[in-house]
C-alpha positions in Angstrom: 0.0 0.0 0.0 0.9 3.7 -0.9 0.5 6.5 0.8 1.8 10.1 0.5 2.4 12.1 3.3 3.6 15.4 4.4 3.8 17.8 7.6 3.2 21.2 8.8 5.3 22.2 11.8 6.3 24.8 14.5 9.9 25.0 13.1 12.9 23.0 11.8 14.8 23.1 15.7 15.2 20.3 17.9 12.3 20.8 19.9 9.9 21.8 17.5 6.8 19.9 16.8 3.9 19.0 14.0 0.9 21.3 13.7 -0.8 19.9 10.6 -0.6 16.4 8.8 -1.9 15.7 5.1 -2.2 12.5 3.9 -3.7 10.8 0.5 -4.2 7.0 1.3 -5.6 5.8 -2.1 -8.7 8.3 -2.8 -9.0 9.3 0.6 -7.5 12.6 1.6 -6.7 13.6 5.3 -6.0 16.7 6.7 -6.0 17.7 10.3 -4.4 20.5 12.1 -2.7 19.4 15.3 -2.0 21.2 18.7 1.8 21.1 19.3 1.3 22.9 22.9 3.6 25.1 21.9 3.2 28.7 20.3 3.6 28.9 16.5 6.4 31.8 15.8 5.4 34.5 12.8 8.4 33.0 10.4 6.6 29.8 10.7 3.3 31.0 9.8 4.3 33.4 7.2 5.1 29.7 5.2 2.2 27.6 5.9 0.2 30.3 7.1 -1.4 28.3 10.5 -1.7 30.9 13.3 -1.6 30.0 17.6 -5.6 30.5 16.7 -6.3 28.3 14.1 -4.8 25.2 16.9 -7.0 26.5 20.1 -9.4 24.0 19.3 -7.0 21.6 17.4 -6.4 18.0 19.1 -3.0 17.1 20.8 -1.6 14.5 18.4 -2.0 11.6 20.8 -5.6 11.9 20.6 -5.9 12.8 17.1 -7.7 11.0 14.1 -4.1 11.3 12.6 -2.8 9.2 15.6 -5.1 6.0 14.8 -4.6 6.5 11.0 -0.9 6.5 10.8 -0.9 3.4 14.1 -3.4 1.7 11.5 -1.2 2.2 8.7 2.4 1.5 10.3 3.2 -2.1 9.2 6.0 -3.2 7.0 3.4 -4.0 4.1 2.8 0.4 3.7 5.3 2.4 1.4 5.3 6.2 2.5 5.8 8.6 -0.3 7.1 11.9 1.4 9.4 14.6 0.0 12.0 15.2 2.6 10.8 12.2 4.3 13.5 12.2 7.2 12.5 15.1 8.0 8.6 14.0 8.1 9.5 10.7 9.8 11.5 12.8 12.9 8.6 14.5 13.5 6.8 11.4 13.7 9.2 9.7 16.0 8.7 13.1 18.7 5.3 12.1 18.6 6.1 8.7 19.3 5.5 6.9 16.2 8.4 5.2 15.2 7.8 4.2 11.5 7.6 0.3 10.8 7.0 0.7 6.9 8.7 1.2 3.9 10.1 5.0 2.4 10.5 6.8 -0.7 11.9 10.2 0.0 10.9 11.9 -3.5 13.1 14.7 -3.1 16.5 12.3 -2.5 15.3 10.1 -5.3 15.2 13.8 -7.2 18.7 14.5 -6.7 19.5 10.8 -7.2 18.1 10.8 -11.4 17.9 14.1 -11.8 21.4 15.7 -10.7 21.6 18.7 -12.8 18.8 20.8 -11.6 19.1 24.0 -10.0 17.0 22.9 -6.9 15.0 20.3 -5.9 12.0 21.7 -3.2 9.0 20.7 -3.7 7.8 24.0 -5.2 11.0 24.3 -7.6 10.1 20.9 -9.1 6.2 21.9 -9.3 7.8 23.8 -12.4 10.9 22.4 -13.5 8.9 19.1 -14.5 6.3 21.2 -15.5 3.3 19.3 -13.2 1.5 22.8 -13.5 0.4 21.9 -16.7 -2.6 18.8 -15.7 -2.2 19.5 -11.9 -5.6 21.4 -11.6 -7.2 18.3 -13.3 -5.0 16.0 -11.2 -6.0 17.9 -7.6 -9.6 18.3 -8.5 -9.9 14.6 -8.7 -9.2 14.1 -4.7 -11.1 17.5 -3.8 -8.2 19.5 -2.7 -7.4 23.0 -3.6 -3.2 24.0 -4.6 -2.0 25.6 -1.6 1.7 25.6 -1.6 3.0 24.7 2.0 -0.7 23.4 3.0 0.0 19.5 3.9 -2.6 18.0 1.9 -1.5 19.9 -1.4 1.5 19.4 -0.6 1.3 15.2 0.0 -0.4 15.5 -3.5 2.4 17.7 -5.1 4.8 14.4 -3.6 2.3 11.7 -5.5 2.9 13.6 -8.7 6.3 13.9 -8.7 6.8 10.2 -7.4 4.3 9.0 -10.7 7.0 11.3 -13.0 10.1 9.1 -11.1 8.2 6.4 -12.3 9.4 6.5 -15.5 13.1 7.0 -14.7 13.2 4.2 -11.6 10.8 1.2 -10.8 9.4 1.1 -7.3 12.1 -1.3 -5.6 14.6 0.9 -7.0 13.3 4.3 -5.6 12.9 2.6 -1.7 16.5 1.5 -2.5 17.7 5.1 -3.2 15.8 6.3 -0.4 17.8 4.4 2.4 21.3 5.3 0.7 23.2 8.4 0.3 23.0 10.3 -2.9 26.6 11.1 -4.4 25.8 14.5 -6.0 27.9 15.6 -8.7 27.5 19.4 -8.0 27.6 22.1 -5.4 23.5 23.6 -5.5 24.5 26.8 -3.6 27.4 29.2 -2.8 30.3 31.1 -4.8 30.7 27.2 -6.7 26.8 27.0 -7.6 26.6 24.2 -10.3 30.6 23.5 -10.9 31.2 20.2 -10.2 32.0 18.8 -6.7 35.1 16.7 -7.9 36.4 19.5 -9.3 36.2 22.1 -6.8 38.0 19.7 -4.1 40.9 20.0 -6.4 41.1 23.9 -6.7 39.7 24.9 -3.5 39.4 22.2 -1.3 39.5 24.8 1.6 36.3 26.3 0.7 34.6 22.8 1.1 36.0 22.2 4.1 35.0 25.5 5.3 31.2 24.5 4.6 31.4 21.2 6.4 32.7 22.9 9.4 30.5 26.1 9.1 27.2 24.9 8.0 25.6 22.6 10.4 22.4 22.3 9.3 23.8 20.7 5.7 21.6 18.6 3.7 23.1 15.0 4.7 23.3 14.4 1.2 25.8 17.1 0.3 27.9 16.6 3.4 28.6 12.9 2.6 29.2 14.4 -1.3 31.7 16.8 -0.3 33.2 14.3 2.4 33.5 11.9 -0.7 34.8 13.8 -3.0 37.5 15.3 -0.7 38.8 11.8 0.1 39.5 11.3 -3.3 39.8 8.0 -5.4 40.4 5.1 -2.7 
């Protein structure tokens, strides 16, 4: 079983915690807002737009239809589609839902067949493969309006681009790519932006060790790219 799945939450530190879930399972869609008894700060509503109001009346997540949904759907026989999917499954495990199923992170499986785009978010992607162009037909079949950084559209967004990786990887092949690091071939950001990783370790090797010492909140796929390519050929 598939299901596509995406998060809304407080922040992106340590201790913050899930407001809003979205989740297509089949031709169902699910959306709830969540309590995370804890105040929502402006920077995170200015993105998804969910205000300390809005969650007054919201459940805590332990007692939330989301809560029995996912505990129904956690078994080894359930793929979840997410983009950024660690990121969605550590916000699960605060929760304390450890996930027993099986993952396809669409955005690593993005940079994985797709490595010379200039970005990979969600939204970036919306246009570079060009989904705009059947996506209102495509959303009005489940009901759900395009609302960039709402969960639901968002979970829907993830089910379009994981049909379009479809025809560059099978199934078994995109779980595979989703529990390995991704080499990337170039630096996405920074005064290198698109030169090639291998190269750069040979000419400035001190800038890329700058970043890995600098920037702690690196994608895990570019740190173990850089850390690669620095090492050299073994």
């Amino acid at each position: 079983m598939l299901i596509f799945f995406d998060t809304e939450t407080t922040g992106l530190e340590v201790n913050d915690r899930l407001c809003a879930i979205g989740l297509i399972e089949e031709n169902e869609v699910h959306y709830e807002l969540i309590n995370p008894l804890k105040k929502v700060p402006p920077s995170a509503s200015a993105i998804h737009h969910i205000t300390n109001e809005m969650l007054k009346e919201a459940p805590v997540f332990a007692v939330s239809k989301s809560y029995e949904k996912l505990l129904e759907l956690n078994g080894p026989e359930t793929v979840m589609v997410s983009h950024n999917a660690p990121f969605d499954l550590a916000m699960l495990q605060k929760e304390g839902i450890a996930w027993q199923g099986r993952v396809i992170d669409t955005l690593k499986c993005s940079k994985a067949l797709m490595d010379d785009l200039e970005g990979y978010s969600l939204q970036f992607l919306r246009y570079e493969l060009r989904l705009y162009r059947h996506e209102a037909e495509f959303f009005s079949d489940y009901g759900i309006d395009i609302i960039p950084h709402h969960p639901a559209s968002d979970a829907l967004h993830a089910k379009m681009i994981y049909e379009y990786l479809l025809d560059l990887a099978d199934e078994e092949t995109l779980i595979g790519i989703s529990k390995s690091h991704v080499l990337l071939t170039r630096l996405p950001f920074g005064k290198y932006a698109k030169k090639r990783i291998e190269e750069i370790a040979l000419k400035d090797a001190a800038y890329l060790k700058w970043m890995l010492d600098s920037l702690m909140d690196m994608d895990e796929d570019l740190r173990y790219s850089i850390e690669h390519h620095l090492r050299g050929p073994l």
